[in-house]
N, C-alpha and C positions, 0 to 999 in steps of 0.2 A: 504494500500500500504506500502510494506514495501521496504524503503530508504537503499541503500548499498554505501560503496568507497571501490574504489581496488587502494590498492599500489604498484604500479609497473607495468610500459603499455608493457615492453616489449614481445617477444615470448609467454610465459607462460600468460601473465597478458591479452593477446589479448583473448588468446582462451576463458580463463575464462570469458571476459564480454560478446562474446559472448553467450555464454551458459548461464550467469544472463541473459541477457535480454530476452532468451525463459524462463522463470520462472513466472508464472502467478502471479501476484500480487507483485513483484517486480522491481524494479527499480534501474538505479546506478544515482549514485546522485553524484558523484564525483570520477577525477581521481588522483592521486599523482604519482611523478616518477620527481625525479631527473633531468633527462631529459627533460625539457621543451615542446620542439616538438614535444614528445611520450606521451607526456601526452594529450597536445593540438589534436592530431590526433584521439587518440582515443577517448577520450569526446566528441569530436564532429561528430567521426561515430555514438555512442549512443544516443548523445541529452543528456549529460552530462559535468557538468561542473569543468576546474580545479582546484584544492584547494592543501591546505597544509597538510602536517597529522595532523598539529594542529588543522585548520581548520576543516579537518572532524571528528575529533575525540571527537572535544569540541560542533557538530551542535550535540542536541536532537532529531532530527530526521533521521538522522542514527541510524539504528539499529543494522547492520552484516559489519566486515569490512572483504574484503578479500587480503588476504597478499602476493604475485608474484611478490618481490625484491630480489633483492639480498640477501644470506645467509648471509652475515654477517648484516644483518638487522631485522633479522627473531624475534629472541628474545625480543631485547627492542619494537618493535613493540606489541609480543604477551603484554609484560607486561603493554603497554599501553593503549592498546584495552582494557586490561582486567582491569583496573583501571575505567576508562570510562564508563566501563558494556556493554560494545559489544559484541556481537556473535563474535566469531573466525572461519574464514576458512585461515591455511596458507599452503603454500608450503614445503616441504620438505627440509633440516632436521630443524628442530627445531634453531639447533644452529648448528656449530662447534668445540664447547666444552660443557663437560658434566655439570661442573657448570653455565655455561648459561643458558641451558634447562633447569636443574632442578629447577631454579629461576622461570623460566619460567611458569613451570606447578603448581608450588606453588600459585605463581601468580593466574593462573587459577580459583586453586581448593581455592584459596582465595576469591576470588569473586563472585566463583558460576557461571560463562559463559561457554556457550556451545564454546569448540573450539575443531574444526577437523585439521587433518593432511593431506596434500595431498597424502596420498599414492592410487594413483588410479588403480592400480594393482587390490586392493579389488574390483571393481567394475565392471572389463570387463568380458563381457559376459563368455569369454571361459571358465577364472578363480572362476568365481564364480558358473558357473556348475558344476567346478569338486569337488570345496567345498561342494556345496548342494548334490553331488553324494558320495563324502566321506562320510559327514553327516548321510545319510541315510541308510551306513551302507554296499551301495558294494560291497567293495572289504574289508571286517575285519576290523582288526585294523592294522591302517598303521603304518609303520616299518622306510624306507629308503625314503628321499626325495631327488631327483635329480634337480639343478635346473641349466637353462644353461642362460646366459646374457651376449647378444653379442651387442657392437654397431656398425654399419655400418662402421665406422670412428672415431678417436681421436680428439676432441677438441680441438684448438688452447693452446700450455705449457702459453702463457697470461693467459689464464684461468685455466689449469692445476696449477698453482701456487696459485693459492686464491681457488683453491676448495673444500681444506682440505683432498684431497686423495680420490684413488679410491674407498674405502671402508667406507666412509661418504658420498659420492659424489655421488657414483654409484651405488654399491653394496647395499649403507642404502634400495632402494626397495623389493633389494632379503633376506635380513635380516629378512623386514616387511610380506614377501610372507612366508617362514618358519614360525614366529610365528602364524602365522592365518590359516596356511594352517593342522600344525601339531599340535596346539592347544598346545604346550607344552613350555615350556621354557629351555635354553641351561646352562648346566652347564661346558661345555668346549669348547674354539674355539681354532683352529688350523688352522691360514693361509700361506701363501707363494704365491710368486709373481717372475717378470720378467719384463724386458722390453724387447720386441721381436717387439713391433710395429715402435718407433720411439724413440732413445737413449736419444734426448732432455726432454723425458718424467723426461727417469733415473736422465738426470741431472737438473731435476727442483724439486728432491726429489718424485719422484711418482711412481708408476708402469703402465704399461697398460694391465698386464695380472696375472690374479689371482685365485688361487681355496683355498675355506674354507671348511673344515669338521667342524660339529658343533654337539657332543650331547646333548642329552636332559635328560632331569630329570627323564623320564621315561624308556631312553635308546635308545630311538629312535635317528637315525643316517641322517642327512642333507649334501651334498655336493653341495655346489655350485662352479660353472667355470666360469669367465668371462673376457672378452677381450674387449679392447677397439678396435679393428676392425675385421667386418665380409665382406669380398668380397662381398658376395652374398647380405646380405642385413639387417635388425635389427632381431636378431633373440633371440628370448623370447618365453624358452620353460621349461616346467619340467611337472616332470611324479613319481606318488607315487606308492611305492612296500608295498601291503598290505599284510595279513595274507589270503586273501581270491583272488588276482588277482592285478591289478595292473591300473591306471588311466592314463592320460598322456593331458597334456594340450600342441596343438601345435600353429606352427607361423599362423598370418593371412595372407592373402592373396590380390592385390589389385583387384584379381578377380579368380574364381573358375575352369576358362577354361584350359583343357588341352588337347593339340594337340598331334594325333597320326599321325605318318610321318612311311614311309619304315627305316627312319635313326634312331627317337628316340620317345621318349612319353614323354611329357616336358609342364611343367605349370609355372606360374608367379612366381618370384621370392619373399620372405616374402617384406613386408612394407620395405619403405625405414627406418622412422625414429618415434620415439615416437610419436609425435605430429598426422598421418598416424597412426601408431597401435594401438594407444590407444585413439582415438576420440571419441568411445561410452563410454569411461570409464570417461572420462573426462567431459563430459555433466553429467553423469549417479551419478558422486559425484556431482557438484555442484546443483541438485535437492535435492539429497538425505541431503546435509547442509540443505538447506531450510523447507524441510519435516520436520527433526529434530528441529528445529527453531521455525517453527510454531505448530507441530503437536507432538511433545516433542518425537517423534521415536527414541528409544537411536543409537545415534551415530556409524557408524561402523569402523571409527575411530577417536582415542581421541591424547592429548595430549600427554598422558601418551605409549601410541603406537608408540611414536613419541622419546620418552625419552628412551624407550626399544631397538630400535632400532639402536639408535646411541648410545648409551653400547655398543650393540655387535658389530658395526662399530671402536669403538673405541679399544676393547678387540682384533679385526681382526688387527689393525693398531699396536697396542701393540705386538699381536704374530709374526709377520713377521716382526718389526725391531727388538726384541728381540731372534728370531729363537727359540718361548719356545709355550709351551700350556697355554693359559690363562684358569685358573678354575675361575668361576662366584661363 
């Protein structure tokens, strides 16, 4: 049986114990979280109990700790776990500056522990067909990646202000979808932004609307578009331009059905919210840590995916207050 704690009970921290606890031969063995009653709640939906991080960091029968706190907690945490000799699963991004991270994964590859990144994008079914369809060769060799990331609605600027921007914040998944999807790395980002959704954004130093071009080393061309609000509903899509034809990964749906009327032909609106669209993917990584854990399956993502990432988040952040092209 292998013993786990998760730090952090809120939104994020839920989904993930429940997904441990469908894990055969695991266990959570403790909860941590700031929050006392968050923590108490969920520990005792699992029959888990709660503790400190010091606590579960210093019990020997913990083995994996999993990390869904707050980002500005991300880091000294990895470095702790990995002092410990704990498996690492954390959340997204790493840190909010790049000397953190990189402390971070030094950390890591100091110790020798497996630690994953959440980016659960890799993992949802759509996304990773059209990878395993790239893969095999398709549509040629891909050229242009289009990627579009809409969220339903804006965040409360409370949290706009600690998020570290939309481009660490929100954009770090579409950063992480490029690198994996076009196997290449960027030698130049080009962004620019707006606030069109809500001016309080502007003035809490943020954007809510932004598109990056990114090439790559190879010359291949990435654009991303993304907005902090979609009417219609969470909308996460992109579609790759090969030598040979062209892929396209679309929205989910919270059902298939579409009605033909004299007036129109009309079906469900995409997912409301991440949490909705991306539930098989989020189960589909927290097995996939454990496989790795146990079963030593290398990783389908690492720290260092994580480190990569919020670069180009940062290089984005860079380009649009400097109004210049950042070369990597």
């Amino acid at each position: 049986m292998i013993e786990a704690a998760l730090f952090g009970a809120g939104r994020i921290g839920k989904i993930h114990a429940a997904n441990l606890a469908r894990q055969p031969g695991v266990r959570l063995k403790y909860v941590a979280d700031v929050h006392a009653e968050s923590a108490q709640a969920l520990a005792r939906q699992h029959g888990a109990a709660v503790a400190s991080v010091e606590q579960a960091l210093a019990d020997p029968a913990v083995k994996a700790v999993l990390i869904a706190s707050s980002t500005d907690t991300h880091s000294d945490l990895i470095l702790r776990a990995a002092a410990a000799g704990k498996a690492i699963f954390c959340e997204k991004p790493v840190d909010l500056t790049l000397e953190r991270a990189r402390a971070a994964a030094d950390a890591v590859a100091k110790a020798g522990v497996l630690c994953m990144i959440g980016f659960q994008r890799r993992f949802d079914p759509t996304f990773a067909a059209v990878k395993a369809r790239l893969q095999a060769g398709e549509i040629g060799l891909p050229e242009v990646l289009t990627v579009t990331s809409r969220d339903p609605g804006a965040p409360p600027v409370s949290y706009i202000k600690v998020s570290g921007g939309i481009f660490k914040d929100m954009l770090i998944h579409d950063f992480d979808i490029f690198r994996w999807i076009l196997d290449d790395e960027a030698v130049s980002v080009y962004a620019t932004g707006s606030c069109l959704v809500d001016p309080a954004i502007g003035e809490a130093g943020d954007l809510d609307s932004a598109v990056v071009t990114i090439r790559t080393r190879s010359g291949r061309l990435c654009q991303i578009n993304a907005s902090r609000r979609a009417a219609y509903g969470y909308d996460q899509r992109f579609e790759i331009l090969g030598s040979e034809g062209m892929l396209q990964a679309g929205n989910h749906k919270p059902t298939e059905v579409t009605a033909h009327t004299a007036h129109s032909v009309s079906h469900d609106k995409p997912e409301n919210f991440f949490l909705e669209r991306y539930r098989a993917a989020y189960a589909a990584e927290i097995a996939h840590f454990f496989d790795a854990m146990i079963n030593g399956t290398p990783p389908r993502t690492t720290v260092q995916d994580g480190l990569k990432a919020l670069e180009l988040a940062e290089a984005a952040t860079t380009s649009w207050r400097e109004k210049c092209v950042v070369t990597l």
